[in-house]
PyMOL Python script that loads the backbone (N, CA, C, O; Angstrom):
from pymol import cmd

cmd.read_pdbstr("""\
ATOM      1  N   UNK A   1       8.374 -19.575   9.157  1.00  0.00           N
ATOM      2  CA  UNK A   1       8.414 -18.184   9.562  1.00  0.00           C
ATOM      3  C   UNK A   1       7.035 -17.576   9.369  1.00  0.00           C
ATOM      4  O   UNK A   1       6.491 -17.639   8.266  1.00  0.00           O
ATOM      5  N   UNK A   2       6.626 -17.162  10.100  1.00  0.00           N
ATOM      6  CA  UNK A   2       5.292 -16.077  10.566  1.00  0.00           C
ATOM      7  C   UNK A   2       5.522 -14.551   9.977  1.00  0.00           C
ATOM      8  O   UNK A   2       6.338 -13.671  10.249  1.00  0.00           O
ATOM      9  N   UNK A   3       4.716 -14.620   9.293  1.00  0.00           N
ATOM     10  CA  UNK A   3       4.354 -13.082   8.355  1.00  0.00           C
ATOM     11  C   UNK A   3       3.139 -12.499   8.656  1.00  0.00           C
ATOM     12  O   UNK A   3       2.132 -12.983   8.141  1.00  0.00           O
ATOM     13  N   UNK A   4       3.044 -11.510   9.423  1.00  0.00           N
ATOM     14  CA  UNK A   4       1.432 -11.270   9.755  1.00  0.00           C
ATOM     15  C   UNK A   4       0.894 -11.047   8.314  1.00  0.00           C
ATOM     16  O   UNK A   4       1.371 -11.310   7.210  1.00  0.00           O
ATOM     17  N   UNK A   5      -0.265 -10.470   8.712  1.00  0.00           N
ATOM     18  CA  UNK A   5      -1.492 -10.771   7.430  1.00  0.00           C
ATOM     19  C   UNK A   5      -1.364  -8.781   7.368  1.00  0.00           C
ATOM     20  O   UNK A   5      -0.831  -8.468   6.303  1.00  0.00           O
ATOM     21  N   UNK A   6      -1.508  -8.277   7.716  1.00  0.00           N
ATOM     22  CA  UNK A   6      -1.137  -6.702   7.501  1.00  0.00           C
ATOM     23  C   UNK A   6      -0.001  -6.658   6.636  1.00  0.00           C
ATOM     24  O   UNK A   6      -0.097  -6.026   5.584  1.00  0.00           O
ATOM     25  N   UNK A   7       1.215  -7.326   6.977  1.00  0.00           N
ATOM     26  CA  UNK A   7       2.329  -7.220   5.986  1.00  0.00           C
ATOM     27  C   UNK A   7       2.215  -7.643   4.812  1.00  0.00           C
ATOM     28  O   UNK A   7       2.544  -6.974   3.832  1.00  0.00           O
ATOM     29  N   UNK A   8       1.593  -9.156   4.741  1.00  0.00           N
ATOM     30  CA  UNK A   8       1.182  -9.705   3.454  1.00  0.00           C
ATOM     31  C   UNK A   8       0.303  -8.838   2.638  1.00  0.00           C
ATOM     32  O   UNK A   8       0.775  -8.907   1.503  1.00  0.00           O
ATOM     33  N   UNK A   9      -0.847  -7.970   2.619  1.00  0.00           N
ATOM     34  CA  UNK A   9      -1.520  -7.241   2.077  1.00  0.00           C
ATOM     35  C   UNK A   9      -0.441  -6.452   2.042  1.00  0.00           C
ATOM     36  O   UNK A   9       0.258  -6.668   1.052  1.00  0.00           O
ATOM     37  N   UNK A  10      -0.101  -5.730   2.664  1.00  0.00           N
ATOM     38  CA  UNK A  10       0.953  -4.821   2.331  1.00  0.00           C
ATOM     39  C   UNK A  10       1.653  -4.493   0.905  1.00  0.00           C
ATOM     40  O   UNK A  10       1.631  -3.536   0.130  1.00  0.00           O
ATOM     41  N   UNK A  11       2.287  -5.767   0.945  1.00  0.00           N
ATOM     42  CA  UNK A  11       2.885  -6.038   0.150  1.00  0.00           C
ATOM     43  C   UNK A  11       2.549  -6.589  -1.416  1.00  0.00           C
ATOM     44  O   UNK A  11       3.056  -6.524  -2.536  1.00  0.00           O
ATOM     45  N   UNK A  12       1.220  -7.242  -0.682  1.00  0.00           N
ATOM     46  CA  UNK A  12       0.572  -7.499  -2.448  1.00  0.00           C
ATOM     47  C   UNK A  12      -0.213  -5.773  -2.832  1.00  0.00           C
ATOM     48  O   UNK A  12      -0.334  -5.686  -4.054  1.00  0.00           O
ATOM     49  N   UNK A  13      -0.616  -4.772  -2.271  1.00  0.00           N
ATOM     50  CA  UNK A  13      -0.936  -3.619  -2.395  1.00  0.00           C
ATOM     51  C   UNK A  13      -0.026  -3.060  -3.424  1.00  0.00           C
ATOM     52  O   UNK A  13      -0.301  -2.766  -4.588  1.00  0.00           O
ATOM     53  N   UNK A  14       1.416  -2.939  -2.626  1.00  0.00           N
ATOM     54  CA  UNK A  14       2.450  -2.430  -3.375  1.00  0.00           C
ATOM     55  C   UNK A  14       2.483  -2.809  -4.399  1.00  0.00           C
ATOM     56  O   UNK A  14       2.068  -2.057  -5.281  1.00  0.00           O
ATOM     57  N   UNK A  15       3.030  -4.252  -4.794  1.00  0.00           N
ATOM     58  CA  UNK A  15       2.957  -4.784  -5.933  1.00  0.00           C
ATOM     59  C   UNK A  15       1.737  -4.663  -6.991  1.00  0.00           C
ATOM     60  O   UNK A  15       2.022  -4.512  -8.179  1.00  0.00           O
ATOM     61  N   UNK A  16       0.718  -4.709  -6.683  1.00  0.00           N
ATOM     62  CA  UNK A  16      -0.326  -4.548  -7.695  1.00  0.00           C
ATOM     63  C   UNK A  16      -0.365  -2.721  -8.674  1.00  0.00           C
ATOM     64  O   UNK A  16      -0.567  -2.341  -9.827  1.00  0.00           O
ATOM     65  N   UNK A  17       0.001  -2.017  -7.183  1.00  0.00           N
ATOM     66  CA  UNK A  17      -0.312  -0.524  -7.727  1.00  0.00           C
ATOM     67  C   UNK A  17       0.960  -0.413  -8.505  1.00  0.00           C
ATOM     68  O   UNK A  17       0.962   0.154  -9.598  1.00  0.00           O
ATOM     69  N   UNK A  18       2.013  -0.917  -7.999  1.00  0.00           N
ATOM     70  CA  UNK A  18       3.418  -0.645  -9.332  1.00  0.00           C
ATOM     71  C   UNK A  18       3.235  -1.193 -10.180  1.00  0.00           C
ATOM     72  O   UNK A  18       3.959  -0.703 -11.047  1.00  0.00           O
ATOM     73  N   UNK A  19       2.517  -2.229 -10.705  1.00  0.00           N
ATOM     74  CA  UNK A  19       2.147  -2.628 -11.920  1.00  0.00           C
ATOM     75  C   UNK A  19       0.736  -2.296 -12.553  1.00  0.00           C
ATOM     76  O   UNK A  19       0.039  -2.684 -13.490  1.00  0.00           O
ATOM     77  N   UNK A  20       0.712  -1.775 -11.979  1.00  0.00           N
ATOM     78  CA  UNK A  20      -0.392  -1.134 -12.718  1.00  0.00           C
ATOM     79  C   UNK A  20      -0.308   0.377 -13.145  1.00  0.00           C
ATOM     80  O   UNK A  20      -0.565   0.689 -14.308  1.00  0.00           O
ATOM     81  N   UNK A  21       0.022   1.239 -12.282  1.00  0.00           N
ATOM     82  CA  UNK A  21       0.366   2.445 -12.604  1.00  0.00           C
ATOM     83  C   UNK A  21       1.502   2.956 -12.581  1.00  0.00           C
ATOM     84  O   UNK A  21       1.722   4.100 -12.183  1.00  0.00           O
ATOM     85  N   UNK A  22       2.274   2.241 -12.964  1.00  0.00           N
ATOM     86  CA  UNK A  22       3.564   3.092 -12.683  1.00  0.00           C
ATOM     87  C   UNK A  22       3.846   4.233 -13.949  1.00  0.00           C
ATOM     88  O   UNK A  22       4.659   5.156 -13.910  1.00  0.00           O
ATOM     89  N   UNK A  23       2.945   3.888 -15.048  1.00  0.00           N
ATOM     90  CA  UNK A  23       2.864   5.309 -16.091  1.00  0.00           C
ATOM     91  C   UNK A  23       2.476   6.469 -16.009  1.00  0.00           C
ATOM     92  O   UNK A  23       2.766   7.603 -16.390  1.00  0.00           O
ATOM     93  N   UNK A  24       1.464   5.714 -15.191  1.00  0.00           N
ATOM     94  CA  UNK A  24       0.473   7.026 -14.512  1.00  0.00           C
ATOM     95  C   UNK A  24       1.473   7.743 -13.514  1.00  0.00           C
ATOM     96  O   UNK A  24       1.877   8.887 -13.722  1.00  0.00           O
ATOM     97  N   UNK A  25       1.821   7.034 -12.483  1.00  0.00           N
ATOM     98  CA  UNK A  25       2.173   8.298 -11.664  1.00  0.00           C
ATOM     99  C   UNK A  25       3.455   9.101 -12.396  1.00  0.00           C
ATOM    100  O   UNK A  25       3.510  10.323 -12.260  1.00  0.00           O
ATOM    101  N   UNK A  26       4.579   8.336 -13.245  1.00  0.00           N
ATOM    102  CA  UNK A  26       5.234   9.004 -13.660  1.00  0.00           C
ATOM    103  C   UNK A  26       5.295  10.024 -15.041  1.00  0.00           C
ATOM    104  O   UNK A  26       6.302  10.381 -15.653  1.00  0.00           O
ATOM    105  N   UNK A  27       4.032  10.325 -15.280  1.00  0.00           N
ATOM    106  CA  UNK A  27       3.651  11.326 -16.136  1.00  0.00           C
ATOM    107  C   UNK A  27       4.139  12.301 -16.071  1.00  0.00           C
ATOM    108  O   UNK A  27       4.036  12.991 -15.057  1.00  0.00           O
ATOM    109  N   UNK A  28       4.756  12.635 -17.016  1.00  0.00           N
ATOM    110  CA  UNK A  28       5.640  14.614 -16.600  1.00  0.00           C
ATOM    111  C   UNK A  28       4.390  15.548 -16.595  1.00  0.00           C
ATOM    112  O   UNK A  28       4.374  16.457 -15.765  1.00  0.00           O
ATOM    113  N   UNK A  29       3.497  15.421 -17.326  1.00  0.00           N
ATOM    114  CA  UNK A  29       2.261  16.388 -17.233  1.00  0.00           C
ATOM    115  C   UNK A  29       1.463  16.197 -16.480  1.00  0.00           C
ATOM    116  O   UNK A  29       0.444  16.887 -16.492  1.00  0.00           O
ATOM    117  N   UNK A  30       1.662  15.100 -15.480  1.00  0.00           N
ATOM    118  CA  UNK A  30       0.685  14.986 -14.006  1.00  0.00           C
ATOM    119  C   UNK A  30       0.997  16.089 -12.720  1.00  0.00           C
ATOM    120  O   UNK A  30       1.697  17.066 -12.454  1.00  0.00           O
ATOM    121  N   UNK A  31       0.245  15.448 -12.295  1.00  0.00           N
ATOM    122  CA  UNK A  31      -0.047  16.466 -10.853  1.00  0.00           C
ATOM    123  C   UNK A  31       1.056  16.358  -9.922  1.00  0.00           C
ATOM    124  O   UNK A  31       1.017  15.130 -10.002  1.00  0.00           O
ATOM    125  N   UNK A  32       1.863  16.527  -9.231  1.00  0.00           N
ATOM    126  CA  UNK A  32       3.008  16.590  -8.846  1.00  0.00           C
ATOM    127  C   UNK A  32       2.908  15.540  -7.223  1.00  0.00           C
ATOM    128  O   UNK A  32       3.912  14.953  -6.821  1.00  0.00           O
ATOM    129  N   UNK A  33       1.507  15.461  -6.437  1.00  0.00           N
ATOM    130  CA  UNK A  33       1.204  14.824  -5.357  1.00  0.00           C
ATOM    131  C   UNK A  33       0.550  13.521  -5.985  1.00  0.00           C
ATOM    132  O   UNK A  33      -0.127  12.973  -5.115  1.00  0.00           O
ATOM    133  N   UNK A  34       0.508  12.739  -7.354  1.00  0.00           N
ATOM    134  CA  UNK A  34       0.083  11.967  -7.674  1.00  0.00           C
ATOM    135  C   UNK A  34       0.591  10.503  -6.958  1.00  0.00           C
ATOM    136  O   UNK A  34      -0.150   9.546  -6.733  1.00  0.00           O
ATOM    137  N   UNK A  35       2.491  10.605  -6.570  1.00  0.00           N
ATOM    138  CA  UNK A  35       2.869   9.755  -5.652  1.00  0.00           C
ATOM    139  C   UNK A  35       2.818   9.265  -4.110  1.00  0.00           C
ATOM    140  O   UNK A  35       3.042   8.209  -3.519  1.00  0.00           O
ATOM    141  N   UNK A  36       2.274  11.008  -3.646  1.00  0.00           N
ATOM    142  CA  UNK A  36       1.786  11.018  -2.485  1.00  0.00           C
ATOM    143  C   UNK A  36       0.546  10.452  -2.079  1.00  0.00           C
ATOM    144  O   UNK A  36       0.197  10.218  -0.922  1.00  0.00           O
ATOM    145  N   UNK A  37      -0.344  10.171  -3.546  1.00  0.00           N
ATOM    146  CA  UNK A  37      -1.656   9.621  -3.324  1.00  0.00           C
ATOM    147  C   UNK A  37      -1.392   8.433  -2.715  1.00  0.00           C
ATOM    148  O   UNK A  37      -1.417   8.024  -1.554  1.00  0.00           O
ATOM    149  N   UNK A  38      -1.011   7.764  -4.285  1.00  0.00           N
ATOM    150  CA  UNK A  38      -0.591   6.474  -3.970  1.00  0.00           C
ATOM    151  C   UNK A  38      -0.139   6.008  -2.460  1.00  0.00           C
ATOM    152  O   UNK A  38      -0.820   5.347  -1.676  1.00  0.00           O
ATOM    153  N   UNK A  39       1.207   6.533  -2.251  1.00  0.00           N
ATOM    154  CA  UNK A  39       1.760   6.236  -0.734  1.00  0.00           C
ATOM    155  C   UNK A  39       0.493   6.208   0.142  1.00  0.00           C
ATOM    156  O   UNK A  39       0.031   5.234   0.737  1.00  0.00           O
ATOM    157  N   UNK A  40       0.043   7.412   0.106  1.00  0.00           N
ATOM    158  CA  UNK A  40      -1.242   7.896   1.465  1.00  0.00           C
ATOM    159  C   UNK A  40      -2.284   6.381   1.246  1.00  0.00           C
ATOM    160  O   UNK A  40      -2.565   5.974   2.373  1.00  0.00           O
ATOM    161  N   UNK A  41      -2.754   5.696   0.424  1.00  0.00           N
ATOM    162  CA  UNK A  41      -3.601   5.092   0.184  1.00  0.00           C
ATOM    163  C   UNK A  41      -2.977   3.615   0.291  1.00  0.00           C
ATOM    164  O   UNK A  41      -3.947   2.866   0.410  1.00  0.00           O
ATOM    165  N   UNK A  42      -1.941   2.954   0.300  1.00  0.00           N
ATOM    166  CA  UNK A  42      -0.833   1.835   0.821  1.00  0.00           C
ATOM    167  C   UNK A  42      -0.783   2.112   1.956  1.00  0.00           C
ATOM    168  O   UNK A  42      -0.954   1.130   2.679  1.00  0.00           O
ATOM    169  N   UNK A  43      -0.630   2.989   2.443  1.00  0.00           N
ATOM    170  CA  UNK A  43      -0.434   3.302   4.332  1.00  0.00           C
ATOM    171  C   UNK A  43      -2.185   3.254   5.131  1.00  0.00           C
ATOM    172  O   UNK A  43      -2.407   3.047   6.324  1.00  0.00           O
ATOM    173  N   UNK A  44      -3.047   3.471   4.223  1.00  0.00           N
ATOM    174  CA  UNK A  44      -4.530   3.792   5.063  1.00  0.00           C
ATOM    175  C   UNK A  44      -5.266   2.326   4.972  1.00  0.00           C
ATOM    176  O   UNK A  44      -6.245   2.045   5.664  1.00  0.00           O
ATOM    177  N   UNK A  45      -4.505   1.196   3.777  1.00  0.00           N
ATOM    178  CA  UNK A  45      -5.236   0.103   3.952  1.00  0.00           C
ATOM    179  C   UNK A  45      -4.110  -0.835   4.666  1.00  0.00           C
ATOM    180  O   UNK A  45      -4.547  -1.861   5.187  1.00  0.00           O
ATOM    181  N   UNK A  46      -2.778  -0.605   4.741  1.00  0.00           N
ATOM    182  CA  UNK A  46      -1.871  -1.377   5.389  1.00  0.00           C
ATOM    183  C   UNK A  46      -2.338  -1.506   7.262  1.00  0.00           C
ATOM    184  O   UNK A  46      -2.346  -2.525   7.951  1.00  0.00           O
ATOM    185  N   UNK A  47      -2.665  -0.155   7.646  1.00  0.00           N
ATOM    186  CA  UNK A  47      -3.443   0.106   8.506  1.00  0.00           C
ATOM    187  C   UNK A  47      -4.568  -0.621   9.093  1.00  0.00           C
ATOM    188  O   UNK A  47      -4.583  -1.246  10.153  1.00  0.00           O
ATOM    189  N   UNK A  48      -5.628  -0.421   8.133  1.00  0.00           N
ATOM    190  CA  UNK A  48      -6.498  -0.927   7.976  1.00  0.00           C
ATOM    191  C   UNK A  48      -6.591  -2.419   8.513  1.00  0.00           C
ATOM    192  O   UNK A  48      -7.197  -2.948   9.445  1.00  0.00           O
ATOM    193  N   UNK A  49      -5.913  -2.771   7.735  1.00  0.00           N
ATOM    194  CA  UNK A  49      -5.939  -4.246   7.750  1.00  0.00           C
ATOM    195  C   UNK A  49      -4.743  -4.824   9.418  1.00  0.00           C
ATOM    196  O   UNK A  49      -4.909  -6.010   9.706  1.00  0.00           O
ATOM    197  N   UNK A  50      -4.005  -4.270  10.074  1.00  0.00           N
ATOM    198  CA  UNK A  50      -3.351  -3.980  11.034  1.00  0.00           C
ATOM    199  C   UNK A  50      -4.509  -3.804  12.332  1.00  0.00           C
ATOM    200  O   UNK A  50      -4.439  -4.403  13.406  1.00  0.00           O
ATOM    201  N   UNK A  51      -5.563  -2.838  11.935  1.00  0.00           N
ATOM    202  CA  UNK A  51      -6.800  -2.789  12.866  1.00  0.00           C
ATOM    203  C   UNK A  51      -7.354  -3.548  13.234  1.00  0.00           C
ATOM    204  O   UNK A  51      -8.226  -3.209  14.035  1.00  0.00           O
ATOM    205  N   UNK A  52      -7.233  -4.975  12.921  1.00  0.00           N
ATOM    206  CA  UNK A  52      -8.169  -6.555  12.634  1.00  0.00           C
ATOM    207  C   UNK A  52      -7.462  -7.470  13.400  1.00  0.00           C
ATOM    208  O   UNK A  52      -7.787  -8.643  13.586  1.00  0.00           O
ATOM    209  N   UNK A  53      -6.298  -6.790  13.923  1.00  0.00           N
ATOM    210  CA  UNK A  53      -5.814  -8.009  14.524  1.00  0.00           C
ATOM    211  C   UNK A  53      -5.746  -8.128  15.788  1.00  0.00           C
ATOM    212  O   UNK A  53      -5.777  -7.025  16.333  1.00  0.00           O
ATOM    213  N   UNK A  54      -5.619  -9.494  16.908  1.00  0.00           N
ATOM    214  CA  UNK A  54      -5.816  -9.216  18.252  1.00  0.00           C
ATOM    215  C   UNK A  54      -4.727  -8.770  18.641  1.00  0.00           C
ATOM    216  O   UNK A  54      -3.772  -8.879  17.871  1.00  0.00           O
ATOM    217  N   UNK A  55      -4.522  -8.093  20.034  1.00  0.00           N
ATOM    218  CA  UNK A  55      -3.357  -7.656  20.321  1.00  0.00           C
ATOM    219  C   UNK A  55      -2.352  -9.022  20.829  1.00  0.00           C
ATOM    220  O   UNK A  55      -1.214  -9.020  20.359  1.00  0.00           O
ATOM    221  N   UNK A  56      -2.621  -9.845  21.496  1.00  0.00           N
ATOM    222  CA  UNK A  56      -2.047 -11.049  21.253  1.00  0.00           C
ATOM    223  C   UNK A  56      -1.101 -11.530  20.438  1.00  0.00           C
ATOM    224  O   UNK A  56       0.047 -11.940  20.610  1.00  0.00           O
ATOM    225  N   UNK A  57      -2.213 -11.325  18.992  1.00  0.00           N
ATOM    226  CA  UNK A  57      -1.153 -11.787  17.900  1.00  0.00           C
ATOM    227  C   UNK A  57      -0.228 -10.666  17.465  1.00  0.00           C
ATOM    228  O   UNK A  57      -0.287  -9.437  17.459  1.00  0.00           O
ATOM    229  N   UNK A  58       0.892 -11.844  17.003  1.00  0.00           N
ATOM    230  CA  UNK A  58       2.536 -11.053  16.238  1.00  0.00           C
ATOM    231  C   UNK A  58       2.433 -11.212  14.835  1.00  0.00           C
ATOM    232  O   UNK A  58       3.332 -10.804  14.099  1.00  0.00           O
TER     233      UNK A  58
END
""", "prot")
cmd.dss("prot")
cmd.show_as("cartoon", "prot")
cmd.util.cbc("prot")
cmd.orient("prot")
Protein backbone atom coordinates (compact mmCIF):
# COMPACT_ATOMS: atom_id res chain seq x y z
CA UNK A 1 0.00 0.00 0.00
CA UNK A 2 1.15 3.54 -1.15
CA UNK A 3 1.23 6.35 1.47
CA UNK A 4 2.22 9.57 -0.08
CA UNK A 5 5.14 11.35 1.50
CA UNK A 6 2.88 14.57 2.59
CA UNK A 7 0.87 12.12 4.73
CA UNK A 8 3.87 10.43 6.15
CA UNK A 9 5.34 13.82 7.41
CA UNK A 10 2.10 14.53 8.43
CA UNK A 11 1.90 12.26 10.62
CA UNK A 12 5.37 12.05 12.08
CA UNK A 13 4.69 16.11 12.68
CA UNK A 14 1.74 15.18 14.75
CA UNK A 15 3.36 12.70 16.64
CA UNK A 16 6.51 14.51 17.53
CA UNK A 17 4.57 17.86 18.63
CA UNK A 18 2.19 15.60 21.01
CA UNK A 19 5.07 14.38 22.59
CA UNK A 20 6.67 16.93 23.10
CA UNK A 21 4.30 19.52 24.12
CA UNK A 22 1.45 18.33 25.16
CA UNK A 23 2.14 20.24 28.75
CA UNK A 24 2.68 23.12 27.14
CA UNK A 25 -0.29 23.53 25.24
CA UNK A 26 -2.40 22.27 28.05
CA UNK A 27 -1.37 24.84 30.58
CA UNK A 28 -4.39 26.47 32.37
CA UNK A 29 -2.31 29.72 32.59
CA UNK A 30 -1.49 29.70 28.83
CA UNK A 31 -2.72 31.63 26.10
CA UNK A 32 -5.94 30.27 25.01
CA UNK A 33 -4.86 30.10 20.85
CA UNK A 34 -1.77 28.10 21.98
CA UNK A 35 -3.66 24.93 20.20
CA UNK A 36 -4.50 26.87 17.31
CA UNK A 37 -0.77 27.48 16.87
CA UNK A 38 0.11 24.22 16.91
CA UNK A 39 -2.79 23.05 14.41
CA UNK A 40 -1.95 26.27 12.05
CA UNK A 41 1.75 25.08 11.92
CA UNK A 42 0.86 20.92 11.15
CA UNK A 43 -1.39 22.26 8.37
CA UNK A 44 1.41 24.95 6.80
CA UNK A 45 4.14 22.14 6.69
CA UNK A 46 1.65 19.22 5.79
CA UNK A 47 1.11 21.60 2.89
CA UNK A 48 4.24 22.34 2.35
CA UNK A 49 5.47 19.24 1.82
CA UNK A 50 2.11 18.37 -0.53
CA UNK A 51 3.67 21.41 -2.77
CA UNK A 52 6.67 18.98 -3.89
CA UNK A 53 4.81 16.66 -5.46
CA UNK A 54 4.09 16.00 -9.25
CA UNK A 55 0.64 16.17 -10.16
CA UNK A 56 0.89 12.72 -11.60
CA UNK A 57 1.70 11.30 -8.45
CA UNK A 58 -1.04 9.76 -5.79
Amino acid sequence: MYIPRSILVLLLIVYLLFLLSADWINQASGAWYRPFMVGFLVVLIASWSHREQDSDEF
